[in-house]
N, C-alpha and C positions, 0 to 999 in steps of 0.2 A: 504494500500500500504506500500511498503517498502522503508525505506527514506536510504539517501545513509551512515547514520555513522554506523546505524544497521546492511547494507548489506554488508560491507566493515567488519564488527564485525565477523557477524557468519559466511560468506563465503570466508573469506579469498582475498577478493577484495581491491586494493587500493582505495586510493582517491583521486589520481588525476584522468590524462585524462582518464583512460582504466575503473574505475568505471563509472565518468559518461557519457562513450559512453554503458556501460551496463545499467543503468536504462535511457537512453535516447530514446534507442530503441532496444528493446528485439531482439533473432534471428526468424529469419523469421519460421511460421510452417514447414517442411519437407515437400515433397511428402512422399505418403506412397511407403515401399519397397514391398508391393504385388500385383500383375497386377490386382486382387478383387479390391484393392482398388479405390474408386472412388471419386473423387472434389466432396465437396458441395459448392465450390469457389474457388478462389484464395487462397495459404495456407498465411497464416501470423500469430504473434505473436497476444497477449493479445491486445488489442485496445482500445480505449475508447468506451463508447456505450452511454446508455441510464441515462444521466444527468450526465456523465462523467466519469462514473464507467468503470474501465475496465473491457471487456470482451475478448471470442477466437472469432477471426474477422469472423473464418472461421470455419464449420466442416467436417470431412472428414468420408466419411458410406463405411461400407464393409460387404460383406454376412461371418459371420460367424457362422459355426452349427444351429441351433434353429433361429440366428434373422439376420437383418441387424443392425449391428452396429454403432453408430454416435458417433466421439469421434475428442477430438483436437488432434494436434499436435504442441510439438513446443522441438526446440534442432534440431543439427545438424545429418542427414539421419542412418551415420555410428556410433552413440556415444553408450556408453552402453543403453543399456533402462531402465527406470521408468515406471511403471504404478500407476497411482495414484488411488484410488477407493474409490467413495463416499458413503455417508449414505443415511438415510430417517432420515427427512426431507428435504435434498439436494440434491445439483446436482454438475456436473463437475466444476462449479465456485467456488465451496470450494478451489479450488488448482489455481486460475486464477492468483495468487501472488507467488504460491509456482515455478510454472512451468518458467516463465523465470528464478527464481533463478538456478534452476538445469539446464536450456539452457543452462547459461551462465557460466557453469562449467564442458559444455561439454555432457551434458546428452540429450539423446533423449526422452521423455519426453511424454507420451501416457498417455489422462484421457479419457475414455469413460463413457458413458449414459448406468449407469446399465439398467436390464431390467424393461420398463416398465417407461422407466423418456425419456426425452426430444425427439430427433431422432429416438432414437434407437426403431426398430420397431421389431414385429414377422414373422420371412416368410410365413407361413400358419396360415389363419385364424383356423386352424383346431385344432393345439397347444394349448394344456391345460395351463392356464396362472398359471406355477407354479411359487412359488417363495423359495422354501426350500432350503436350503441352499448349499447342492452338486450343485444344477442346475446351481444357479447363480455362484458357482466355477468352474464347466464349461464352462462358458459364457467364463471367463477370458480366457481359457485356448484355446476354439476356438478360439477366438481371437488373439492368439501368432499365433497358428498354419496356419489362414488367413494371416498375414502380414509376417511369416515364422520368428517370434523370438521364437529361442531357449529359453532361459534365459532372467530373470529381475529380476530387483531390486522389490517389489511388496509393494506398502505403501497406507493405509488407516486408515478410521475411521469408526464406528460405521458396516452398514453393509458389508463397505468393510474392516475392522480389518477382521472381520469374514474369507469373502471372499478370501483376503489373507492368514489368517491361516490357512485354507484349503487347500489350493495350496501347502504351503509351507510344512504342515503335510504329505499330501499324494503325491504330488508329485514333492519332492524334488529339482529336477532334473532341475524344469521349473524355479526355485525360486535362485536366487543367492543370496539376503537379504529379509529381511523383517524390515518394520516398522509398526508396530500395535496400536493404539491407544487405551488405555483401557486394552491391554496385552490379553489373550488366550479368547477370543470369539465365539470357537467352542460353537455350541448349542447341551445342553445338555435335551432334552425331559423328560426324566425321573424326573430328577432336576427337572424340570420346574411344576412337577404335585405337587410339596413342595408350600406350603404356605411360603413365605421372611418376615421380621420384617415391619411392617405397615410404616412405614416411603419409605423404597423400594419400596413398592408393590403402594405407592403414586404416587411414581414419574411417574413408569408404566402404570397411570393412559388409556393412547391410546389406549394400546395395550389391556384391558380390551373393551374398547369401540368400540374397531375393533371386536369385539368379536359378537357383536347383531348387530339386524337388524337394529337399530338406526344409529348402525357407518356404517355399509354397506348402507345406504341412505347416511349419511353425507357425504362419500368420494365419491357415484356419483353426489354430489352437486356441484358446481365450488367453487363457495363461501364459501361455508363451509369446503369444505378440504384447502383452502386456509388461512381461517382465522385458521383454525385447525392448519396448520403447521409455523403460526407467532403465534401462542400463545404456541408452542414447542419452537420454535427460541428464547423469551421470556423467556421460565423458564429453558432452560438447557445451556443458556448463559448469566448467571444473570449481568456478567459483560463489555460486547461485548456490543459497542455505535455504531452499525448497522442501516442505514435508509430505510427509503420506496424503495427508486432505488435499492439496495441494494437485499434488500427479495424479488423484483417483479423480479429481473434477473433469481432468482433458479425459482420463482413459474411458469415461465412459463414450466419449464420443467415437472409440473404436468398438463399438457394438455393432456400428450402420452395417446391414449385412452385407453388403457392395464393398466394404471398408478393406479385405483381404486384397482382393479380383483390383481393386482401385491400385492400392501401395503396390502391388507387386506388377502391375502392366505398366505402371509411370517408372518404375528403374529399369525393369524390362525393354522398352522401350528407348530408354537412352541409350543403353548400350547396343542397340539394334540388333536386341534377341529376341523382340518382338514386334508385329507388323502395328502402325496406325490404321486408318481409317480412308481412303479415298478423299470422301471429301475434306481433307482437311490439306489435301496437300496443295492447293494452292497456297495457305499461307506458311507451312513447312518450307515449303520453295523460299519466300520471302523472308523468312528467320531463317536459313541456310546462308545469307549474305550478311550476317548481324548488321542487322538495319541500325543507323544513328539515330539517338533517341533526343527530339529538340524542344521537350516540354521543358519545363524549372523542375531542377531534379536538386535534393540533396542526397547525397549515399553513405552512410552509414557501416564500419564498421565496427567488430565487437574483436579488443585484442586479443580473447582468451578464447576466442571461437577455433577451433580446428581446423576449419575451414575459409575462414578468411585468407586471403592471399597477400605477401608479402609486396612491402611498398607504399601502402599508406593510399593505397588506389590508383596508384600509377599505370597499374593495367589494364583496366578499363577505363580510364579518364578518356581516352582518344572516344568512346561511344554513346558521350551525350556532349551535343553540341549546342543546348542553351544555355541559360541561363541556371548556374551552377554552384553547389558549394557540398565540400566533403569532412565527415566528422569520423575520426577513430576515437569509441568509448573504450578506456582503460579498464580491467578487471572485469569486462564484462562478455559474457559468455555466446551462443549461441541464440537463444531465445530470448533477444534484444526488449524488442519490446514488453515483452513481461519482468523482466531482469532491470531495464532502466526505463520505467515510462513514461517518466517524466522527460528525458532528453529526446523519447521517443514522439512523443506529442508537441515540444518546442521543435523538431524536424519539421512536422505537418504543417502546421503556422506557421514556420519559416518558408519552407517549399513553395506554399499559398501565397507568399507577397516576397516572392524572387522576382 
């Protein structure tokens, strides 16, 4: 959580009364602005849950393209929009800290359940459970176009940096900032048939294992995809004092029964040991040339990540060509935004008025 001298720091909040009626009690979820949209409850903000962690009290599902949607809300109906976009091994609760900070600075504030994780379901059983990387950039995009937002702000990590980048590459339009975690995340297949320096190719350790029949048992295991992704939570957040309530709030969003067939086609697929979809390959074609990305980007990374790349983002800085600024967080681990959310949410606001 965010204590009030921190949130007063990066967000520009007092400290008197008007900060703590902001961490006292968050703004209430929104209704959503498209008649698709549909309660999964009463909307309301973050809440306490399960041994006092806050959670989204409430989630709100909507049919868009390919799935029905489950995603929070919270910020006022009319504000600009955020969408926040999580990785594997997590879920929407990564941003569970970030999302009142952007409420309370006016932002309307949208995290949905990639495909494949918590609510979010598929409309036809018939749907090839793809997970390549256009596809899930479509998800997002259905998604605007159900709730009828033009434009957002578009911030994630791990496979929603991607997922964003994507957006923001090809279709500019939809994207008014970007925040990336890790910086230019397009997937590159060809790259990937390269052998990396054995230290790398350690860390990567899953995605080899997602690879055989062994990890395709393990991940229809309950148990065993579960201990699998707290022994990720473990090594790619060497520095994060996270507890048991904590990792059992995301794991339950590995129940989605799509959630095995989903993680294991998306590594699958990178390393091209398994096929996409046809129609997706026109914009495959166009992410095979890492498109330059010329929205207001700031990129983010996290020194004690694994997977960060040495340099300070010198390696991707050649792939966004606007308006630009880059931050390395100290002691902080992979799962950025739940780890620092406060620097996480001064990004977003920054991004927004680059």
């Amino acid at each position: 959580m965010i204590d009030r001298r921190t949130f007063s720091k990066v967000l520009g909040v007092g400290t008197g009364a008007a900060a703590a009626a902001s961490l006292a009690g968050p703004p209430a979820l929104s209704t959503a602005s498209a008649a698709t949209a549909q309660e999964a409850g009463p909307a309301a903000a973050p809440a306490a849950g399960a041994g006092g962690h806050p959670s989204f009290a409430s989630l709100k599902q909507v049919d868009a393209g390919l799935l029905n949607v489950g995603y929070a809300e919270a910020g006022p109906a009319h504000g600009p929009v955020v969408i926040c976009l999580h990785g594997w091994p997590y879920d929407i609760h990564s941003f569970v800290d970030v999302a009142p900070l952007l409420a309370a600075k006016g932002y309307r504030v949208l995290v949905p359940y990639l495909r494949g994780h918590g609510t979010t379901r598929f409309r036809s059983a018939r749907t090839f459970r793809n997970a390549q990387q256009s596809a899930i950039a479509l998800d997002i995009i259905a998604l605007m176009d159900a709730l009828a937002i033009e434009k957002a702000v578009l911030a994630g990590f791990d496979w929603g940096s991607r997922t964003a980048d994507i957006i923001a590459a090809l279709w500019p339009e939809r994207c008014k900032a970007l925040v990336s975690v890790s910086g230019y995340l397009v997937t590159d297949r060809e790259a990937n048939l390269r052998p990396l320096a054995p230290a790398a190719e350690y860390a990567w350790w899953y995605q080899y294992y997602f690879a055989t029949e062994r990890g395709r048992l393990a991940m229809e295991d309950r148990t065993k995809r579960t201990e699998l992704a707290r022994l990720v939570w473990d090594t790619v957040s060497p520095t994060w004092d996270f507890d048991d309530a904590t990792f059992a709030r995301t794991a339950a969003a590995f129940d989605n029964p799509d959630y095995p067939a989903i993680v294991l086609h998306n590594y699958r697929w990178r390393l091209s040991l398994a096929d996409g979809e046809r129609r997706y390959d026109r914009w495959e074609k166009q992410l095979a040339t890492r498109p330059v990305i010329e929205v207001p980007t700031v990129t983010l990374d996290a020194d004690r990540d694994p997977f960060t790349a040495p340099g300070d983002g010198s390696s991707y800085r050649d792939r966004f060509a606007g308006p630009y600024d880059h931050r390395t967080l100290k002691g902080i681990g992979h799962n950025l935004p739940q780890e620092a959310p406060a620097a996480f949410a001064r990004a977003v606001v920054d991004a927004d008025h680059l």
